[in-house]
N, CA and C of each residue as an Amber inpcrd file, in Angstrom:
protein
   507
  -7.9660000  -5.5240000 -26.1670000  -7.6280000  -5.0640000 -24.8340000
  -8.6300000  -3.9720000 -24.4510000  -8.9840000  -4.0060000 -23.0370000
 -10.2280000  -2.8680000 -22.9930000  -9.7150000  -2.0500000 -22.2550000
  -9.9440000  -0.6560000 -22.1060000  -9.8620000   0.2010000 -21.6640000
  -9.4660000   0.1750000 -20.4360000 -10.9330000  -0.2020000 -19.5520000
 -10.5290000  -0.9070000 -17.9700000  -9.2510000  -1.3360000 -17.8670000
  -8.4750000  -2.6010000 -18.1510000  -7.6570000  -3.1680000 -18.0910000
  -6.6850000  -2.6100000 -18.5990000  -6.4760000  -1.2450000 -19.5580000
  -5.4010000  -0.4050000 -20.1920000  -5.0640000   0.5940000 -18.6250000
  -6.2660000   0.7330000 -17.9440000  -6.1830000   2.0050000 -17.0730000
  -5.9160000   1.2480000 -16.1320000  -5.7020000   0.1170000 -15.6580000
  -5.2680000  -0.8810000 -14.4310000  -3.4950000  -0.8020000 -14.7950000
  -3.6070000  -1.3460000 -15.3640000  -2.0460000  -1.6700000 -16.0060000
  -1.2850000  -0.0550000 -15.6240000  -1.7990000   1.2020000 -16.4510000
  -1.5340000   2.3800000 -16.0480000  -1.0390000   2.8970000 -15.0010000
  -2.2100000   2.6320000 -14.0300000  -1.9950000   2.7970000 -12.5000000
  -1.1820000   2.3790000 -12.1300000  -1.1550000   1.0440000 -12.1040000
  -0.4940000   0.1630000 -11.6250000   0.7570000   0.3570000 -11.8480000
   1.5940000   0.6770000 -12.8230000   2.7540000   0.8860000 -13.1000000
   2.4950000   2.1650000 -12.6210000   2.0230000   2.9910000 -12.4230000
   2.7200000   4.5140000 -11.6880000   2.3740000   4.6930000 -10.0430000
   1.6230000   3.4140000 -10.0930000   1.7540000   3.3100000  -8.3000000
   2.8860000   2.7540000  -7.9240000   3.5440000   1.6910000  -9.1610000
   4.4930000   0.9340000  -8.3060000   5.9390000   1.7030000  -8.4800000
   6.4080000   2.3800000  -9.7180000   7.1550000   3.4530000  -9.6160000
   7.2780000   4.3410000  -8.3670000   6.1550000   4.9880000  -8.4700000
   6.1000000   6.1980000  -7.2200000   6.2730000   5.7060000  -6.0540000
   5.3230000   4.3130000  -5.4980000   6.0420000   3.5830000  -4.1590000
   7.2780000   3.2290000  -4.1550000   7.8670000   2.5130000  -4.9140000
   9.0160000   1.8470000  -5.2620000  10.1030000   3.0820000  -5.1900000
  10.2490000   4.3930000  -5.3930000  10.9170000   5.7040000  -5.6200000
  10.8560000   5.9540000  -4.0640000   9.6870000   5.9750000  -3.5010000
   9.6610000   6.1460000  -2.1430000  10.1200000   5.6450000  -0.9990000
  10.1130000   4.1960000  -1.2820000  10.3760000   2.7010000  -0.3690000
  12.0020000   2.9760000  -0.5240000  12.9250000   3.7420000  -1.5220000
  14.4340000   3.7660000  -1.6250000  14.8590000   5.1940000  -1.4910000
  13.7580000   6.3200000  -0.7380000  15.0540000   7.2350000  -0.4560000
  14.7380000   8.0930000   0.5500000  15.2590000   8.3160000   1.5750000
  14.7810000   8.6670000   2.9880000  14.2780000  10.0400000   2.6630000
  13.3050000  10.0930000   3.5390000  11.4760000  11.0400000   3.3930000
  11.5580000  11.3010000   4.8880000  11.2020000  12.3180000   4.9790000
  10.9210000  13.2510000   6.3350000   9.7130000  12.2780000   6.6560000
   9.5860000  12.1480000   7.8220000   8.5920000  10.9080000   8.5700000
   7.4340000  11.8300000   8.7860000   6.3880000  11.5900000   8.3040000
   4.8710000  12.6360000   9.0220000   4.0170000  11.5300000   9.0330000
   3.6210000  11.5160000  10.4230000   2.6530000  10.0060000  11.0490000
   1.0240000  10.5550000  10.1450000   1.0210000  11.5050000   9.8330000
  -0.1460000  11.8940000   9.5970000  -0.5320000  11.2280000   7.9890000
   0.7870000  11.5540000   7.6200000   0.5960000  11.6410000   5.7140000
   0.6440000   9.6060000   5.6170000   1.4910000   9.1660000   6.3440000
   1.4900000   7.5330000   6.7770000   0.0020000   6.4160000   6.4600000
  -0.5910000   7.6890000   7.4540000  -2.2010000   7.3120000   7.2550000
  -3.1130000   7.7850000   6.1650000  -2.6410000   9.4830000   5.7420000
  -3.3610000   9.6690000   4.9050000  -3.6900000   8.8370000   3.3750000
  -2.5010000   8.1640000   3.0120000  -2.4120000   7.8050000   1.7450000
  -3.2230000   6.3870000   1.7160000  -3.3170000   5.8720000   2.7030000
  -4.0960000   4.5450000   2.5660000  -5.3980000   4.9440000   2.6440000
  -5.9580000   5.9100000   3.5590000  -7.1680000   6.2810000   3.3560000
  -7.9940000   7.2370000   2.2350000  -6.9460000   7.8600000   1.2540000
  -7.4700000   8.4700000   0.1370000  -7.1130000   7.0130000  -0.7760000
  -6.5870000   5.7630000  -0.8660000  -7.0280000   4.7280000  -1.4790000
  -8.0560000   4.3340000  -1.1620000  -8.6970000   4.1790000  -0.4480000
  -9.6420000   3.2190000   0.0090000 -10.6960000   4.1890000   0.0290000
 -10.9240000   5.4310000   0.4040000 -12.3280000   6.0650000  -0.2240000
 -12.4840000   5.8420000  -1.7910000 -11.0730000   6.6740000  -2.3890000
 -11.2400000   5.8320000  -4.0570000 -11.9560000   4.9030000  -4.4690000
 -11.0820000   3.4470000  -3.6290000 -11.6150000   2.3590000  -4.5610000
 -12.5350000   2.1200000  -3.8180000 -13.2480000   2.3630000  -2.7550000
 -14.7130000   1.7660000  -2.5960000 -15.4430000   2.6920000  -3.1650000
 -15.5240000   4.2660000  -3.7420000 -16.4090000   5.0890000  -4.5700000
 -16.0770000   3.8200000  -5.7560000 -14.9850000   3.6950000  -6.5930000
 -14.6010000   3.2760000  -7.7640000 -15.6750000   1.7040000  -7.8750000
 -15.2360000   1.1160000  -6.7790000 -15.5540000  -0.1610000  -6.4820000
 -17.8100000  -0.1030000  -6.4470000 -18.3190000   0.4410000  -5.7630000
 -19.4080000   0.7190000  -5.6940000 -19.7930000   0.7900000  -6.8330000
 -19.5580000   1.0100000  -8.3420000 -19.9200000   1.6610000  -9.4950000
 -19.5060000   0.5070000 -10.1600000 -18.7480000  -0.3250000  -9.8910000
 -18.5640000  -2.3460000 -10.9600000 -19.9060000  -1.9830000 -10.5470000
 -20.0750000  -2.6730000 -11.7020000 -21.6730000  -3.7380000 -12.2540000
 -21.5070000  -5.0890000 -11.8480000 -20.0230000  -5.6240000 -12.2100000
 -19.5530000  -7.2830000 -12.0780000 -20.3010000  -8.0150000 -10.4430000
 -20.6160000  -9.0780000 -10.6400000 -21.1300000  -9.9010000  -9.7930000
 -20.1610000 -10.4940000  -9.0710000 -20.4100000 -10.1770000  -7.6000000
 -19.6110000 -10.9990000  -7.3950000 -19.7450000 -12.5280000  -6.4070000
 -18.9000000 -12.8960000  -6.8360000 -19.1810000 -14.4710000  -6.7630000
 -17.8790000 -14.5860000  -5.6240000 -18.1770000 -16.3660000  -4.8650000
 -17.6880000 -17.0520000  -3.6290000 -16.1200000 -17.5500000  -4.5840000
 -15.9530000 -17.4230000  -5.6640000 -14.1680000 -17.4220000  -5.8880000
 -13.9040000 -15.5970000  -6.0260000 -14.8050000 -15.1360000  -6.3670000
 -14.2670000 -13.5730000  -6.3130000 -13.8740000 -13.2140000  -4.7090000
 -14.7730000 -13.8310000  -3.6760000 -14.3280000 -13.6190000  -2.0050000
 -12.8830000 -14.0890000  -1.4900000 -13.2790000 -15.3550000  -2.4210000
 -11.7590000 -16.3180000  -1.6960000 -10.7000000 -15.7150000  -2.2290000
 -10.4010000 -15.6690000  -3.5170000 -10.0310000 -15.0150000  -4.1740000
  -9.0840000 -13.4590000  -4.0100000  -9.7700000 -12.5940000  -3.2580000
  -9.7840000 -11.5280000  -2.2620000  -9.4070000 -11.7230000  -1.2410000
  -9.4670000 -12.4240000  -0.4070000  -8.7890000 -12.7160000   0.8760000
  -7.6710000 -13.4250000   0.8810000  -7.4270000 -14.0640000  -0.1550000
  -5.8740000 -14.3340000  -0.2190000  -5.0470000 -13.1870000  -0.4350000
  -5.6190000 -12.2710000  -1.3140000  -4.6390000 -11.3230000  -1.8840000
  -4.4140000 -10.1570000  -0.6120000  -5.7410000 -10.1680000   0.1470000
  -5.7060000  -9.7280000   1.4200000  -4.8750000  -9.6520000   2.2120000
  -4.9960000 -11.3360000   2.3680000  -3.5030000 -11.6170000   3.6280000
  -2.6230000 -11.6300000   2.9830000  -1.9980000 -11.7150000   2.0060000
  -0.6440000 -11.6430000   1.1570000  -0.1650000  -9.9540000   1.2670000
  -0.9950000  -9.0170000   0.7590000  -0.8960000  -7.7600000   0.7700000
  -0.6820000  -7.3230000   2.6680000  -1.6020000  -7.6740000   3.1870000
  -1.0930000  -7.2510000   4.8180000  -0.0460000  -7.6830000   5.0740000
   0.4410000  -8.9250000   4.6440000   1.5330000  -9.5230000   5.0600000
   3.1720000  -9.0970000   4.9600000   2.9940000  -8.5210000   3.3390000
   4.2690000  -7.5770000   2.9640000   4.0160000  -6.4620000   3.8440000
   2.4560000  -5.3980000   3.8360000   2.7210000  -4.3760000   4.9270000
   3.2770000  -4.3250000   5.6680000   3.0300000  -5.2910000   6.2670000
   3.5660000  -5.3560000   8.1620000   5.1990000  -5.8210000   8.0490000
   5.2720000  -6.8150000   7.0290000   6.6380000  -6.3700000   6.9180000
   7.8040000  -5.2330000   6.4780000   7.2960000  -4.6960000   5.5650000
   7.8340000  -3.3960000   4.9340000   7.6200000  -1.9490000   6.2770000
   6.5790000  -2.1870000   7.3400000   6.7390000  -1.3780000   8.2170000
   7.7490000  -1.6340000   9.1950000   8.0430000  -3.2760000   9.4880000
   9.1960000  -4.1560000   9.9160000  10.5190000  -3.7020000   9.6960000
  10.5690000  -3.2070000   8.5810000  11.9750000  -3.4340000   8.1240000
  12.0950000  -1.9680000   7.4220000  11.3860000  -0.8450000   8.1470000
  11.4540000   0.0380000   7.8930000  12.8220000   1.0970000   8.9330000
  14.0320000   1.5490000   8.4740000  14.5940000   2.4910000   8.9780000
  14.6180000   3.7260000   9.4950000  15.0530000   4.6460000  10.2950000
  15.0120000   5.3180000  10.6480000  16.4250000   6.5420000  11.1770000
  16.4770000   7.7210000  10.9940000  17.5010000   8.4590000  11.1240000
  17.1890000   9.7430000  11.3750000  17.7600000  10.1430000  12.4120000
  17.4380000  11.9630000  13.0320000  18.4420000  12.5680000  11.7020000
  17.8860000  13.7460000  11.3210000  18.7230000  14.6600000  10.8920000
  18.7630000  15.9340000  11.6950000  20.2350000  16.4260000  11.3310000
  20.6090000  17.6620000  12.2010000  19.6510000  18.7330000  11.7480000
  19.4990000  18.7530000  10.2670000  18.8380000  20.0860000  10.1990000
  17.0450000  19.7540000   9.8160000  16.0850000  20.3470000  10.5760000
  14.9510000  20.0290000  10.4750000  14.4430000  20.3250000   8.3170000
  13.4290000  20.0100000   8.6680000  12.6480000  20.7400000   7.1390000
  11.7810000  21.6910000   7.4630000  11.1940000  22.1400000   6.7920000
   9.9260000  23.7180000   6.7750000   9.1990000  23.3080000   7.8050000
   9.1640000  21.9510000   8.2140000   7.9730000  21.6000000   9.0320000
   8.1720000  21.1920000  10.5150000  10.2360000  21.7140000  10.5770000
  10.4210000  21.3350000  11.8710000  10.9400000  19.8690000  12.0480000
  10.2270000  18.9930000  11.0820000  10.8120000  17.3300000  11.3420000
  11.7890000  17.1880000  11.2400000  12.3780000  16.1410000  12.4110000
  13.6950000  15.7930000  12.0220000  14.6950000  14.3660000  11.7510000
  13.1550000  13.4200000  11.9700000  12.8870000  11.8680000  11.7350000
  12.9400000  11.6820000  10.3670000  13.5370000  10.9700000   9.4660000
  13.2160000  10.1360000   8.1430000  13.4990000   9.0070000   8.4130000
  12.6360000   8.5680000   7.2810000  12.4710000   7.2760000   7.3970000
  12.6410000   6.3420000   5.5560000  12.4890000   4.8690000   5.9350000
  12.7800000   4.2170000   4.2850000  13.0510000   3.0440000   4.3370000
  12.4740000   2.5880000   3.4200000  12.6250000   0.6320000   3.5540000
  13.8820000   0.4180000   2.7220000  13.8660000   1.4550000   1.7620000
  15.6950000   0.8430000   0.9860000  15.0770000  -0.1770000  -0.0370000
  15.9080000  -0.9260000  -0.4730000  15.8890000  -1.6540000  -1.9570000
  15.1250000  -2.5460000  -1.5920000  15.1920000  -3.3680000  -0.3430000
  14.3940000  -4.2110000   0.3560000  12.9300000  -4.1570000   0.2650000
  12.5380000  -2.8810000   0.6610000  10.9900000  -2.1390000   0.6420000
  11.0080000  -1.9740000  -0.9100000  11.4380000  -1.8160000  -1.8730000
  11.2570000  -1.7800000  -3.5340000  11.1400000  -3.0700000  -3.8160000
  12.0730000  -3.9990000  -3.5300000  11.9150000  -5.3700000  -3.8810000
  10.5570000  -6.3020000  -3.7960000   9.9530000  -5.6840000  -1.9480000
   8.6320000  -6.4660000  -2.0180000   7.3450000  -5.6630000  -3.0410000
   7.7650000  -4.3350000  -3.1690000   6.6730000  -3.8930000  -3.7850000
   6.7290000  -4.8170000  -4.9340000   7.5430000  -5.4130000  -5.6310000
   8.0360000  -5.9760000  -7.1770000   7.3020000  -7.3630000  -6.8790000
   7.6730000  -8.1350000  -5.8580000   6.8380000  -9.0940000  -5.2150000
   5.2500000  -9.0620000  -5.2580000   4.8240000  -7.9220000  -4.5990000
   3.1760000  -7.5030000  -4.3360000   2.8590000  -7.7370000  -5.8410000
   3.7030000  -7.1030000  -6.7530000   2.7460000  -6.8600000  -8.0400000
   2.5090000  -7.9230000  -8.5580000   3.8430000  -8.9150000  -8.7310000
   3.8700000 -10.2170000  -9.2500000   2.5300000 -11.0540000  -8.6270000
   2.6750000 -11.2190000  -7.3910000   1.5940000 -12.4420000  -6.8300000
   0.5390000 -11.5140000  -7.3140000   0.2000000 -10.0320000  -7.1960000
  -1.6170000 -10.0780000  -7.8910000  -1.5140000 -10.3160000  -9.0620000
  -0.8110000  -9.7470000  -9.8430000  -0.7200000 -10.3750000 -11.0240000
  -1.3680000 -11.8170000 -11.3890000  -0.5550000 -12.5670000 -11.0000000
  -0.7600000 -14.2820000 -11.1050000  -1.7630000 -14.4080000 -10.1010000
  -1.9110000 -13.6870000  -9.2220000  -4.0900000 -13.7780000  -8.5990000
  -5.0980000 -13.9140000  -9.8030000  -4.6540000 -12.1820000 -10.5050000
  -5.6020000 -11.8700000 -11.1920000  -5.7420000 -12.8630000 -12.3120000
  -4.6650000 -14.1030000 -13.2210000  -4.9490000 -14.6480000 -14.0320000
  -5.4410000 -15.5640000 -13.9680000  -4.7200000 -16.6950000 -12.6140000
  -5.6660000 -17.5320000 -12.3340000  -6.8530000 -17.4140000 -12.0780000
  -7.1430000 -16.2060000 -11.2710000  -8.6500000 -16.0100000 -10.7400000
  -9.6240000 -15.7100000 -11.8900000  -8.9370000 -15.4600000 -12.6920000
  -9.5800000 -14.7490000 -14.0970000 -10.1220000 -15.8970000 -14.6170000
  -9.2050000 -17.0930000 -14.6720000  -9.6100000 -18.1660000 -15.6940000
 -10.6190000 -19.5260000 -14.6150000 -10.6440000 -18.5580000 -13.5320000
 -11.3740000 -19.5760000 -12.4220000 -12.8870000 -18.6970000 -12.2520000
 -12.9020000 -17.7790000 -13.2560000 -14.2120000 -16.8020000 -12.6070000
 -14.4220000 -15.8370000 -12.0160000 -13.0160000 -15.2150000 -11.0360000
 -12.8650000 -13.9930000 -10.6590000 -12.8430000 -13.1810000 -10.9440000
 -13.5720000 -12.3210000 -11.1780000 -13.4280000 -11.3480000 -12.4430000
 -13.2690000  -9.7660000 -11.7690000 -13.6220000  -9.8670000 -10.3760000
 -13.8650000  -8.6010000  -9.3750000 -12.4750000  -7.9910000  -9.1190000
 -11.3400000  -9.2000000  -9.4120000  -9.9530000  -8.8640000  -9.1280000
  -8.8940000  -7.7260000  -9.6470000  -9.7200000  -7.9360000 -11.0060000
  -9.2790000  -6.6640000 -12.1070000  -9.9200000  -5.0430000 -12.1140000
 -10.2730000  -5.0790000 -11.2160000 -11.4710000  -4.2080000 -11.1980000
 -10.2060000  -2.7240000 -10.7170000 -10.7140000  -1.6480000 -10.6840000
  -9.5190000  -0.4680000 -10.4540000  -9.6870000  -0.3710000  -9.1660000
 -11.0830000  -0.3600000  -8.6340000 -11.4560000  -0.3040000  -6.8080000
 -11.0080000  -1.1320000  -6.1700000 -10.8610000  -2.6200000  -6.7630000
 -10.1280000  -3.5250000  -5.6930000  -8.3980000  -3.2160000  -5.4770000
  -8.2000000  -3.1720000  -6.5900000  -6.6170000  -3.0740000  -6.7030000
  -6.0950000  -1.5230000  -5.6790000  -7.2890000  -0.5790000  -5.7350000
  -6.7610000   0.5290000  -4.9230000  -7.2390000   0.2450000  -3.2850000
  -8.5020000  -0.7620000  -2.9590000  -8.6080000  -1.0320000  -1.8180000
  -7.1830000  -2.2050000  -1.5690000  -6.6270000  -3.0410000  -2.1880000
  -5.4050000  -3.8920000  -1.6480000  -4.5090000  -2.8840000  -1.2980000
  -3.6550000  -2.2000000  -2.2970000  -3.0230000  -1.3040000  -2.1240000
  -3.3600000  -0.3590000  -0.6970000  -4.5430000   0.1110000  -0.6310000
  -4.8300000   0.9680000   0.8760000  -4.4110000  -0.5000000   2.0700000
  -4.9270000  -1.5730000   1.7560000  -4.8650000  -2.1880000   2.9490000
  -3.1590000  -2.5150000   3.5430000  -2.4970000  -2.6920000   2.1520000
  -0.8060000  -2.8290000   2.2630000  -0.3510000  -1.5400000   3.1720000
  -0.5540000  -0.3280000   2.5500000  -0.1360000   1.0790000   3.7950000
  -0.6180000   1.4310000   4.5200000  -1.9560000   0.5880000   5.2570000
  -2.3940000   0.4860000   6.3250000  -1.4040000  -0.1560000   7.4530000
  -1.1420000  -1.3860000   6.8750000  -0.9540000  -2.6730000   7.6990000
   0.7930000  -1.7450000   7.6000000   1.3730000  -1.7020000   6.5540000
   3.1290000  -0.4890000   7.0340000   2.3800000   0.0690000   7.9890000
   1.3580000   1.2520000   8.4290000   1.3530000   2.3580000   8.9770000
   1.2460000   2.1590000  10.3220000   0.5690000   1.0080000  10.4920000
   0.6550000   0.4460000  11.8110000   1.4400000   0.3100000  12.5800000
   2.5350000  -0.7070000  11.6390000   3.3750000  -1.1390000  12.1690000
   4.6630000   0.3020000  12.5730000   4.9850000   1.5960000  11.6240000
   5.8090000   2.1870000  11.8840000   5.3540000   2.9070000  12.8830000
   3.9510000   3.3410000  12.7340000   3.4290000   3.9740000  13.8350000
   3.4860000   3.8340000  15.2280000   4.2330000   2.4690000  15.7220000
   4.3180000   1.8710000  17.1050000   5.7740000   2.3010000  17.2210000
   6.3480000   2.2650000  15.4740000   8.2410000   2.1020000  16.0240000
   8.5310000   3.8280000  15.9480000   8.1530000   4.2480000  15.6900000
   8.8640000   5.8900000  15.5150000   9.4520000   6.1040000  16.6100000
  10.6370000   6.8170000  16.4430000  11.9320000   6.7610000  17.7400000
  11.2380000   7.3580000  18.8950000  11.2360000   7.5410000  19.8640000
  10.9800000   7.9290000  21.4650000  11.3250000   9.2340000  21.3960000
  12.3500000   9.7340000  20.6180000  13.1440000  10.7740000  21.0080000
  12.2560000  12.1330000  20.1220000  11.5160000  11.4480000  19.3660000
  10.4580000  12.5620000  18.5140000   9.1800000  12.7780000  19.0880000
   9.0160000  12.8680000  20.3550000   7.3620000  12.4630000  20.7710000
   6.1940000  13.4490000  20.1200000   6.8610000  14.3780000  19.6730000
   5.7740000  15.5520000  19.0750000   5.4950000  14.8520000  17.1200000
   6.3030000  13.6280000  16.9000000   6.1150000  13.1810000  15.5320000
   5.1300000  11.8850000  15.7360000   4.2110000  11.6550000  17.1070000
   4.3040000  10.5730000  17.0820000   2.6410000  10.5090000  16.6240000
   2.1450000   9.3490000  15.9890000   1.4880000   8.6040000  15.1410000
  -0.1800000   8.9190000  15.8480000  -1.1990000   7.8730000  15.0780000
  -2.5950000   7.9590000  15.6380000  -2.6460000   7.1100000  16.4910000
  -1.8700000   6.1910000  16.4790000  -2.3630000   5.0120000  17.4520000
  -2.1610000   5.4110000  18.7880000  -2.9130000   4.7780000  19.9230000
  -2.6440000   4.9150000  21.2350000  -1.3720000   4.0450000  21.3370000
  -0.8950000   4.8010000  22.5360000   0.4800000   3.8280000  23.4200000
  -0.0700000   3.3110000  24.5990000
């Protein structure tokens, strides 16, 4: 077993913990931090990603773009089926929006892992080898809380307009 693949596995289980912990228990809503976390993935894994040596090859693309649209696909749903609730008493920061996908939002994360998973083996034994890599897995991951951030970013209640998101209305 190599190292690489010890420190994938690693991650991977303490990304899906820590999301999975998150996705089940209502969190003060900050449109800001929404965005931030996909974009400190994705500087990561494209520094991380830039530094493979591995070649990559036309099943490493295809390969990638399935896991692509599969990963956007739970996003946008997990931003879908994301809840929402005023609380009476604000936090340090004044907010008074939380938000949480519930067991539902844990369940697909359990989903996400499974299908890369079974990406990464088939693709493995088909030549993909870019799949395992720590930069890709943190660029999917950024693209999954992109594609949520979007989507909550349109729904945040009306009644918070000073909480509200990057996107234009």
């Amino acid at each position: 077993m190599s190292v690489q693949l010890v420190a994938n596995v690693l991650i991977g289980i303490a990304l899906v913990v820590f999301l999975g912990y998150r996705q089940a228990t209502w969190r003060y809503l900050d449109p800001t931090r929404i965005w931030r976390t996909p974009l400190i993935m994705a500087i990561v894994g494209v520094v991380v990603l830039a530094q493979t040596t591995t070649t990559i090859t036309t099943t490493d693309v295809v390969f990638l773009g399935i896991e692509a649209l599969i990963t956007v696909g739970v996003g946008l749903t997990m931003g879908s089926i994301t809840r929402f609730r005023t609380v009476a008493t604000p936090d340090s920061k004044g907010r008074t929006i939380q938000s949480r996908t519930g067991l539902l939002g844990a369940a697909l994360w359990i989903v996400l892992i499974a299908v890369r998973v079974g990406l990464d083996v088939v693709g493995g034994h088909l030549g993909a080898h870019l799949l395992t890599s720590t930069g890709t897995i943190l660029l999917v991951l950024a693209l999954n809380r992109a594609a949520r951030a979007v989507v909550i970013d349109q729904r945040i209640p009306r009644d918070d307009r000073e909480a509200r998101g990057m996107m234009v209305r």
